[in-house]
C-alpha positions in Angstrom: -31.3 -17.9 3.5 -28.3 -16.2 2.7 -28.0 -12.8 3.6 -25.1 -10.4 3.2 -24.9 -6.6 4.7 -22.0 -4.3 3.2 -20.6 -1.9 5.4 -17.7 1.2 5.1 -18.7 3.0 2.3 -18.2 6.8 2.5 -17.1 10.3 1.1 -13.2 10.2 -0.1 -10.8 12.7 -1.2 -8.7 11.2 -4.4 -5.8 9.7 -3.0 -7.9 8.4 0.3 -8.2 4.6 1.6 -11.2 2.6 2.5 -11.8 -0.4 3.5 -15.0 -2.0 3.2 -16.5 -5.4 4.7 -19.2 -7.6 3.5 -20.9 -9.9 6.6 -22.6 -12.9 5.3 -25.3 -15.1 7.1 -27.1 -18.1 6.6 -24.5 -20.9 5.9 -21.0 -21.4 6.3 -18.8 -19.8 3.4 -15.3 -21.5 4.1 -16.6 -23.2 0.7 -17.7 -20.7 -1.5 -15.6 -17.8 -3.8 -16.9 -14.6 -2.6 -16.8 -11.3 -5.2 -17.3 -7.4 -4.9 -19.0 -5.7 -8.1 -19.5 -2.1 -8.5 -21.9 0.0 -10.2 -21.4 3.7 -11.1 -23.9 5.8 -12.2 -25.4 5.4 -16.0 -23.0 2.5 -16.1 -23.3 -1.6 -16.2 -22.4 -3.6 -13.0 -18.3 -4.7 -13.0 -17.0 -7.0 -11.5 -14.0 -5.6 -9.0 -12.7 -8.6 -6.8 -12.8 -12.1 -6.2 -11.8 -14.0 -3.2 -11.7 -18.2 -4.3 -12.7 -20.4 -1.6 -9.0 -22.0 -2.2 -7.1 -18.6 -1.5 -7.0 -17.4 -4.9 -7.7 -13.6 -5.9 -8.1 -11.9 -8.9 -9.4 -8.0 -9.7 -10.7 -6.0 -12.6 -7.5 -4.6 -13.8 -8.2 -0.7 -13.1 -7.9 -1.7 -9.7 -4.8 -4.3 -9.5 -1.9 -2.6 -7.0 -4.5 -0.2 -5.4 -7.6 -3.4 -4.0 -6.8 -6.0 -2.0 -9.5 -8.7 -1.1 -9.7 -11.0 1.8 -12.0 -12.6 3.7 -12.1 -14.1 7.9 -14.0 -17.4 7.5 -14.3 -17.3 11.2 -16.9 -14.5 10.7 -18.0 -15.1 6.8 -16.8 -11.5 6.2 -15.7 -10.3 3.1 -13.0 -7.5 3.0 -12.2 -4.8 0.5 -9.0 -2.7 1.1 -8.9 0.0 -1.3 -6.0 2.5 -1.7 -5.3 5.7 -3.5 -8.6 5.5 -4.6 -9.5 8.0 -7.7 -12.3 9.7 -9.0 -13.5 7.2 -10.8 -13.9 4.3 -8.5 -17.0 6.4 -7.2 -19.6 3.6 -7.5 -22.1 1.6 -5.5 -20.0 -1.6 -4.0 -22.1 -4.4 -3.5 -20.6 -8.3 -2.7 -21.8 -11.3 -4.6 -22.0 -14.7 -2.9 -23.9 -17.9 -4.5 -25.4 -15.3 -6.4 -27.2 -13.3 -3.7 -27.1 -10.0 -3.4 -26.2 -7.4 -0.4 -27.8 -3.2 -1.0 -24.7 -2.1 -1.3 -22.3 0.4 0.2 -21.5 3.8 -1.5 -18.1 5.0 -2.2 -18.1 9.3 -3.7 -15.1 11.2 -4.5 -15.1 14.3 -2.3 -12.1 16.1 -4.4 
């Protein structure tokens, strides 16, 4: 059984960096693209990152320059650098792999 536990969320003045991690369980993912959506309030799930299993990345283009993704197969953990992060990238992050589902980690703007 898959499982996968977000982690670094917080409060963040415009501006601010985080970086959040995604630890999955269950199999080994050295195989297997990896992805971080988010969700704001009122709105529909986006996709925000990908990580390919063969080193490619790709991001939702309100975040290109500002997220970086990457992952340590050693410890099937997902990363999400985020930079100069804005008001609107408040949202609940969640990472996708083989279609399961972690609860998420929430980032807020504290401007």
């Amino acid at each position: 059984q898959v499982q996968l536990v977000e982690s670094g969320g917080g409060l963040v003045q415009a501006g601010g960096s985080l970086r959040l991690a995604c630890a999955a369980s269950g199999r080994s993912f050295s195989d297997t693209n990896m992805a971080w959506y988010r969700q704001a309030p009122g709105k529909a799930r986006e996709f925000v990152a990908i990580s390919g299993y063969l080193g490619t990345t790709l991001y939702l283009n309100a975040v290109k320059g500002r997220f970086t993704v990457s992952r340590d197969n050693s410890t099937n953990t997902l990363y999400l650098q985020m930079n100069n992060l804005k008001p609107k990238d408040t949202a609940m992050y969640c990472c996708d792999v083989l279609e399961f589902w972690g609860q998420g980690t929430q980032i807020t703007d504290s401007t």
